[in-house]
N, C-alpha and C positions, 0 to 999 in steps of 0.2 A: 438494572439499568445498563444499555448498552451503549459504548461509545463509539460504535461503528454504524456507517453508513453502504448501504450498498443500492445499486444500479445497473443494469445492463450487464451483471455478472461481476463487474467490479466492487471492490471492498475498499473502504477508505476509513480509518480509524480518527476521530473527532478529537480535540480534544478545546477547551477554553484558558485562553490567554488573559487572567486578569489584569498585565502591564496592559495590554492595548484593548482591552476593552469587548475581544472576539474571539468567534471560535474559529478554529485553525482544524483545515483537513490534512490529510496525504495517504494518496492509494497507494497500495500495498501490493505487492503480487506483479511491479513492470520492473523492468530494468529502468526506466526511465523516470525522475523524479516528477509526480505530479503533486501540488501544494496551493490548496486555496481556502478562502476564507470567506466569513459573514459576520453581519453584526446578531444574525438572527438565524433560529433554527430554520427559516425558511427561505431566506439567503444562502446559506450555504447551504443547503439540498439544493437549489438552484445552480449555484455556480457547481458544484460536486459534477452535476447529470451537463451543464455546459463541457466543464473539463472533459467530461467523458466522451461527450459529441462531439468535442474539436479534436479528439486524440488521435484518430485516425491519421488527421487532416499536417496535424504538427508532427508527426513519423515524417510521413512524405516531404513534410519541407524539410528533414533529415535524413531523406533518402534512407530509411529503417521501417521494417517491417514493426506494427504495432505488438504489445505482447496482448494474448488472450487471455480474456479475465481466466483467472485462478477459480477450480471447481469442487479441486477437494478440501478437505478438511482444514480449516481458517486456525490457527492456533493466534491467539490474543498475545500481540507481546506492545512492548513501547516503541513507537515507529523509532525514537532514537537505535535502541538493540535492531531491530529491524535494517536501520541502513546500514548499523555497522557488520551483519549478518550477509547482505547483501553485497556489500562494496569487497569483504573479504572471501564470499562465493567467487566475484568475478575475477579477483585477482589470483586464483585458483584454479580458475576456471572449471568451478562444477555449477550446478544449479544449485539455489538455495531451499530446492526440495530436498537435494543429496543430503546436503548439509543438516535440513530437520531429521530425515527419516535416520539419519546415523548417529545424531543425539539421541532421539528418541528410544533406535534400540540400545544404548550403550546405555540410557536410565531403566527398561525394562528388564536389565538382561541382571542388575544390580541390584532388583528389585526382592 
């Protein structure tokens, strides 16, 4: 069973909200928080490929270039580790591919 969704090259990890009753998205892979929701699997595949269509559009009224979907290798984590992965990428300022591929060889290299 997968909890992600993808679109247009975008990846957005799924998950369900039993307090409110829905399932909760958020793409992965922008600097930019994107987060939506449905009551239904076909709901949120809707709003997901919306989000996605309007993202160009919400850059520009930020005067910011959009990011390009992510192409390589998707590693599954919890979007919570994911922002906090990201938010301390940026205040580092590397990419949070730097940041995987040098965990990753620091687990291979131990291996």
């Amino acid at each position: 069973m997968s909890n992600t969704m993808q679109y247009k090259g975008y990846t957005a990890f799924i998950e369900y909200n039993a307090e409110d009753e829905c399932f909760v998205g958020q793409v992965v892979g922008t600097r930019h928080t994107i987060i939506f929701d449905g009551i239904s699997v076909d709901e949120i595949r809707t709003n997901f490929e919306e989000m996605i269509d309007d993202y160009p559009a919400m850059c520009a009224d930020l005067d910011q270039e959009p990011n390009k979907p992510v192409s390589e290798i998707m590693v599954p984590v919890s979007p919570e580790l994911y922002a906090k992965v990201s938010r301390k990428a940026e205040y580092d300022g590397v990419p949070v591919r730097t940041v995987m591929e040098t965990a990753l060889q620091k687990f291979v290299q131990h291996a």
